[in-house]
N, C-alpha and C positions, 0 to 999 in steps of 0.2 A: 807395553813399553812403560818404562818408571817414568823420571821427570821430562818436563818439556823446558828446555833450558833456552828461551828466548834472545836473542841479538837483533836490537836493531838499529839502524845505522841514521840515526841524528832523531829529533826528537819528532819531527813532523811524524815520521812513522810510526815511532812508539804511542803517540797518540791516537793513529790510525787505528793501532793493535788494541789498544785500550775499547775505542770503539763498537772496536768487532766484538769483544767483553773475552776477557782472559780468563780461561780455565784455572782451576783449584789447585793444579800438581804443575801448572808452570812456573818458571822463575824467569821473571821479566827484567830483563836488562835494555843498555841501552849504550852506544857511543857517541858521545858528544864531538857536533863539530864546533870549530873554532871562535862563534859567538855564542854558544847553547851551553855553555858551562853550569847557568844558574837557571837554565829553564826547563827541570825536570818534570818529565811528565808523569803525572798521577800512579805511582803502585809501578815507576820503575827504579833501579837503584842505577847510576852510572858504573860502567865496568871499569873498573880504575885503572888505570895502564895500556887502555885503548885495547887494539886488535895484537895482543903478543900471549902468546905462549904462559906467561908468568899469571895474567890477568886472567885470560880462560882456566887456568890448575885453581884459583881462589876460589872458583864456582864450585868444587869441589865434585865435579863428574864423576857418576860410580856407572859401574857395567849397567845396562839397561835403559840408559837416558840418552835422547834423542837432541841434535840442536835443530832452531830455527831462524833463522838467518833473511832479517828483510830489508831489502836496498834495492837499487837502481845502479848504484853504481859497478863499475868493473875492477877499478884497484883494490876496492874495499874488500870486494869478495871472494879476490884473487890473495887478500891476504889472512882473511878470517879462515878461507877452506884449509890451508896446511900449517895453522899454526893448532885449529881443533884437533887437526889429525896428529898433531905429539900432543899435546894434552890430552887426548881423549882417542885412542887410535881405531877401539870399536864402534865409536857413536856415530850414527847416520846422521847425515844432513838435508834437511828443506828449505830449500831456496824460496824467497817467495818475491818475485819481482816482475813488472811490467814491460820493463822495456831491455831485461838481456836474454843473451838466447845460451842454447849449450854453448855453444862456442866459446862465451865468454867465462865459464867457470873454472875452475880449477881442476886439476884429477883427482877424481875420487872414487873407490869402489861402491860406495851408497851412499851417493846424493841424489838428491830427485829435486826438478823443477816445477814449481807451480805460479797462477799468478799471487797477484796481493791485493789490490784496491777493489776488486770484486769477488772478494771473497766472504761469506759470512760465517758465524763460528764454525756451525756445523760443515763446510767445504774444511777447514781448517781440519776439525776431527778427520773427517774422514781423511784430508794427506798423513793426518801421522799413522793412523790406521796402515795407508798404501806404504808408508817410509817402515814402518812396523815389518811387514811383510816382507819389504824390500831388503831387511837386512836378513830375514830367515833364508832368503833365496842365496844371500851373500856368501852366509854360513854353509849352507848345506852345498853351495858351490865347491867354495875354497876347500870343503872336507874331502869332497871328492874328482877334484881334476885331475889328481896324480892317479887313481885307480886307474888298471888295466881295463876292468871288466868288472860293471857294479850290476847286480841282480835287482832286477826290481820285480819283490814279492806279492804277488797279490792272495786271497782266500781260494781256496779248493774251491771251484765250479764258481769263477768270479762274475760278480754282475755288474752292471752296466757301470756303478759309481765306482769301482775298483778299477774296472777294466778305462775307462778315459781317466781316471787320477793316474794312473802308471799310464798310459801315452803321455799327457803331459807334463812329467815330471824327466821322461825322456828330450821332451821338445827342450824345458828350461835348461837343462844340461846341455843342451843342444850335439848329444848322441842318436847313433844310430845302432839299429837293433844287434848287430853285432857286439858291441862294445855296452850296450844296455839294456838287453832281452828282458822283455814280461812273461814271467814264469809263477806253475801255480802246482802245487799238489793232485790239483784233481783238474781235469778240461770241463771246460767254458759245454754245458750243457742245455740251458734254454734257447728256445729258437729263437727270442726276441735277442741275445746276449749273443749267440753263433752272427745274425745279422748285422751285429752293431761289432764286433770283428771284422767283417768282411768290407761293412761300409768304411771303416776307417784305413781300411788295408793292414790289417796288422797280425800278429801272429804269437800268440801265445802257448809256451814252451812248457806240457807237462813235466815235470820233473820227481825224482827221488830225493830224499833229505842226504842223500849221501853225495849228489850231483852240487849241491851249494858248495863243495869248497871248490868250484871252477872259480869262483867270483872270492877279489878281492875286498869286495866292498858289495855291502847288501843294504838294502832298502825295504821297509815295508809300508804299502800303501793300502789302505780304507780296513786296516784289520792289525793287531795284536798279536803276540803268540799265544794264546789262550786258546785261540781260535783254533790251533793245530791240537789239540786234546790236551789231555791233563800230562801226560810227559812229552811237551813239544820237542822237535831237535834243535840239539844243545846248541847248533850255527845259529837258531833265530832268537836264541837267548840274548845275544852277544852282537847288536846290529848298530851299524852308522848313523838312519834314520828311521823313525816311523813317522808318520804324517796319517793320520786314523781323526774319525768327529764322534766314534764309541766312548762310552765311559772308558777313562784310564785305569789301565793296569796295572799291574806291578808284581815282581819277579821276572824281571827281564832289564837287561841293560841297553842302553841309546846313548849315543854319543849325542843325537840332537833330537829333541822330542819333540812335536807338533800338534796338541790332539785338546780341541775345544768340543765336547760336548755338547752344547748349546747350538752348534749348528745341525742342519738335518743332512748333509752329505756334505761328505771328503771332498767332493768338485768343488763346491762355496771356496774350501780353503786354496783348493789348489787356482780356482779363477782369481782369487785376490793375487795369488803369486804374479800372474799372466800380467796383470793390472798395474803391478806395483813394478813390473821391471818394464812397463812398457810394451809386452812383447805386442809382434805385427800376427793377430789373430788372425788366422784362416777359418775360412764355413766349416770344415770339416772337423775342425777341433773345437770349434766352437759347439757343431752340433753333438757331438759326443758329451760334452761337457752338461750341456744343457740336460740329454736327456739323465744322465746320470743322477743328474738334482731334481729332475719330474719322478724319477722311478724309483728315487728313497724317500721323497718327500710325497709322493703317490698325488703328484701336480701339483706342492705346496701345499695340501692339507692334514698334513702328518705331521709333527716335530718342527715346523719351520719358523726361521730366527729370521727378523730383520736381514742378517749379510744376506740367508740366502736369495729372499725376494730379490734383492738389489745386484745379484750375481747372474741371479735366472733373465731379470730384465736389459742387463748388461750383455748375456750369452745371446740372447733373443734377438736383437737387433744386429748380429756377427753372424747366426744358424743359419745352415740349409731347411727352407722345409721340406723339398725331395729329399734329400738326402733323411731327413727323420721320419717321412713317412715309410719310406724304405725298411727302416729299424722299425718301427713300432707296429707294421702290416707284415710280418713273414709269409711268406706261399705257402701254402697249405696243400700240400698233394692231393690230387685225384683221389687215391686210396681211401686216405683220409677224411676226404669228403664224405663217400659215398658210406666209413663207416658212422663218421657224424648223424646223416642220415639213418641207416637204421637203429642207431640209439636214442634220437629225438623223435622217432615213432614211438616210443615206450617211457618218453620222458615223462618224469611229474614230481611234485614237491611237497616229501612228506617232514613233518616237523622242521621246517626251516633246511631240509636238507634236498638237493639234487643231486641224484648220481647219475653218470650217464656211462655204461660199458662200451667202449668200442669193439671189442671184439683181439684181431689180432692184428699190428699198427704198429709205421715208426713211432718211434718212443718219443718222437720232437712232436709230434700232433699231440701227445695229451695234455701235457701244460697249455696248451693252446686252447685245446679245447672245454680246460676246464676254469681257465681266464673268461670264457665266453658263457659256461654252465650258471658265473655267478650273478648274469647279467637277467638272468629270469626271474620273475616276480615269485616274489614271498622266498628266495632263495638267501640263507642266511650263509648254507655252507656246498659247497661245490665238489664234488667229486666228482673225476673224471679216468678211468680204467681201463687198463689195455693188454693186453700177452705182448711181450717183449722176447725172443726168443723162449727159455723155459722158466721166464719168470712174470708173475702179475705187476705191473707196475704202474702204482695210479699219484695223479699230483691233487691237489687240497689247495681251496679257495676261501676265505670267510670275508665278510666284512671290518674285521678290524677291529669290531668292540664288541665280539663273545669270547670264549675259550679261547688260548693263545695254541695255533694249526701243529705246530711243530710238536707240543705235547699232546695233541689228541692223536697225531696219526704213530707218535712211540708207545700210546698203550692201543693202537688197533695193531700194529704189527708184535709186539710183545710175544718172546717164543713161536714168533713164526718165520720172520725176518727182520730186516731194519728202517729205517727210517725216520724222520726229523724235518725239522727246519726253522721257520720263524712264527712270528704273531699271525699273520694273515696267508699264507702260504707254507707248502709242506709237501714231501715225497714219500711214496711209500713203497718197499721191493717187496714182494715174497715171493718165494718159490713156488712153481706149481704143485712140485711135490709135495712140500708142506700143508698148501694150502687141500690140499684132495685127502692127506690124510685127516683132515680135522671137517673139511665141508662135504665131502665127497668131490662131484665130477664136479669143473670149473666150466660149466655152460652160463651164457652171458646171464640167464635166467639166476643160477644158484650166485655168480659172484655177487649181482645185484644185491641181493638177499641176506647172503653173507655180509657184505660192507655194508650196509644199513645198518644191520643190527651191531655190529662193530661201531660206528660210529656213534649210534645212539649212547649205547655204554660208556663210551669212552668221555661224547662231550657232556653225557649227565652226572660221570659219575661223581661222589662227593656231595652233591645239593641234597 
């Protein structure tokens, strides 16, 4: 937010405001009542012409500036709310008063109520932070209520902070899945991510790039178009909103952009949204939210900013914890036990790494199992392998502060299949064909063998 443009209504309270200690980018005013003409208080100027339209355009309002409006009374701020609104017809307003209620304000599409005499700076901060927020919700409302049918995009094989930032940004539009469907290039593949769909009831709509011009209006949440490869489709060039906490991009157009870096997940931003319009939070949205900001911020030890502590702490006391143990325990089939089992007969941990071959297994047990590979001592990096129909398909675990997962498991696949991912996680496909032409037979013995030595290469090479 630019300025903070202060009103306050006689001089008792501007002394108040004084007290509280006025920040750097406010402009302190004040309107005098009917004995207070010469009893200015310290570091405010009187608004010359009282509560009218002519007095407020002197302040010289530019897009970006905020008012704050403190009184008790009802005339007063029955006449201050709509003469802001033609002087100033984007700028939100903060009420800050003790004893009126909504009832008594004026209409406005962003104002927000808070108190005053108990407030100290930092309560202050953080309303214009919430009234900040409150006007992005405004914006990205007003852009989109006349759309039929707005897409809301999330990344190929979306995770847990994508996939609750698009519920919520459904709930704020206050649509439903028909009219604002979560749609993704690639489907929702981890078992923790499959559970955290199911827990919220929600349904996420693989699609083709050629399927976006159903939607009049397109949305993208916790991602960029970067993210779609180096020629993205040309529909996500050209988008309504993005709402992302990645470094910003560029080569691509937004009618409204949203995207602070400094936070460690999309949810932070989108729970301020929740916050700042008031909304009547449910456990279910609440637990989505929550986990979203534990599973990028890897429980607030990763990346994490001040909002999000104070979003997690906020989401915390709204969560289900059934409902999150639910997400964060998926069922692990029989099968898969009994192949866990005979992999942890052969398990052990050579240079920082554990592999453990399952043998042949849903594809949803290895991420799983290899989340649990990284939990053994002296284990720096996790592999976990499985036969997938006629492909080997193993997932990649590290600590966090060696090699970044994503580039080691694209030079273990290199010319044999694909695979990728991020810092501390990572997937790898290869075909069985490929893999026999270069290992021979793929008995759990030789894969072992083979992926170690792959591994080693790849996390040493260059040193």
């Amino acid at each position: 937010m630019g300025r903070r443009i202060i009103i306050c209504d006689g001089a008792e309270l501007a002394r108040l405001w004084g007290r509280i200690g006025a920040g750097e980018d406010e402009e302190l005013t004040w309107v005098p009542r009917e004995d207070e003409s010469r009893a200015r208080p310290p570091g405010f100027r009187s608004l010359q012409g009282g509560l009218c339209v002519e007095a407020i355009s002197k302040l010289n309002p530019k897009s970006g500036d905020g008012f704050a409006l403190a009184t008790d009374d009802g005339p007063w701020i029955r006449a201050a709310g709509p003469a802001i609104v033609k002087a100033a017809p984007e700028a939100p307003i903060l009420v800050l008063t003790d004893t009126l209620s909504d009832d008594d304000l004026p209409d406005h599409p962003c104002m927000r109520r808070t108190g005053l005499k108990t407030l100290i700076r930092d309560d202050v901060d953080e309303e214009f932070l919430h009234l900040s927020n409150l006007r992005r919700v405004v914006e990205i409302r007003k852009l989109l209520e006349n759309r039929e049918k707005v897409g809301i995009l999330l990344q190929p094989d979306p995770d847990p902070d994508a996939i609750a930032c698009g519920y919520t940004l459904r709930a704020i539009l206050g649509r439903k899945r028909t009219t604002a469907p979560l749609v993704s290039f690639g489907e929702v593949q981890r078992p923790e991510n499959q559970a955290l769909v199911r827990a919220l009831g929600l349904e996420i709509r693989t699609i083709t790039p050629d399927e976006l011009d159903e939607f009049d209006g397109l949305t993208l949440l916790d991602v960029q178009p970067n993210v779609f490869g180096e020629n993205p489709p040309a529909r996500v060039l050209s988008v309504d909103v993005v709402i992302d906490h990645h470094p910003e991009r560029t080569g691509y157009d937004a009618v409204i952009r949203d995207i602070r870096p400094s936070y460690g997940a999309t949810a932070t931003i989108m729970t301020e949204y929740l916050r700042a319009i008031d909304f009547d939070l449910r456990p279910k949205l609440a637990t989505g939210l929550l986990y979203g900001i534990k599973s990028d911020t890897q429980l607030l030890g990763r990346e994490t900013s001040d909002r999000d502590m104070a979003s997690f702490a906020y989401l915390h006391a709204h969560h289900s914890p059934a409902l999150l143990r639910r997400i964060e325990r998926p069922a692990l089939p029989i099968d898969g036990v009994r192949a866990l089992g005979r992999a942890l007969s052969k398990a052990e941990v050579r240079d920082g790494i554990n592999i453990l071959v399952l043998g042949r297994v849903r594809e949803d047990v290895i991420p799983q199992v290899a989340d649990m590979a990284l939990q053994t001592e002296g284990a720096e990096w996790a592999v976990a392998a499985g036969i997938v129909n006629s492909d080997l398909v193993f997932s990649v675990r590290n600590v966090g502060y060696v090699r970044a997962a994503g580039e080691v498991v694209r030079a273990v696949v290199e010319g044999l299949g694909v695979g990728g991912g991020h810092r501390s996680m990572a997937k790898g496909i290869i075909p069985l064909k490929s893999f026999r032409k270069v290992y021979g037979r793929a008995t759990r013995d030789q894969i072992h063998s083979a992926l170690y030595d792959a591994f080693v290469r790849a996390i040493h090479q260059d040193e």
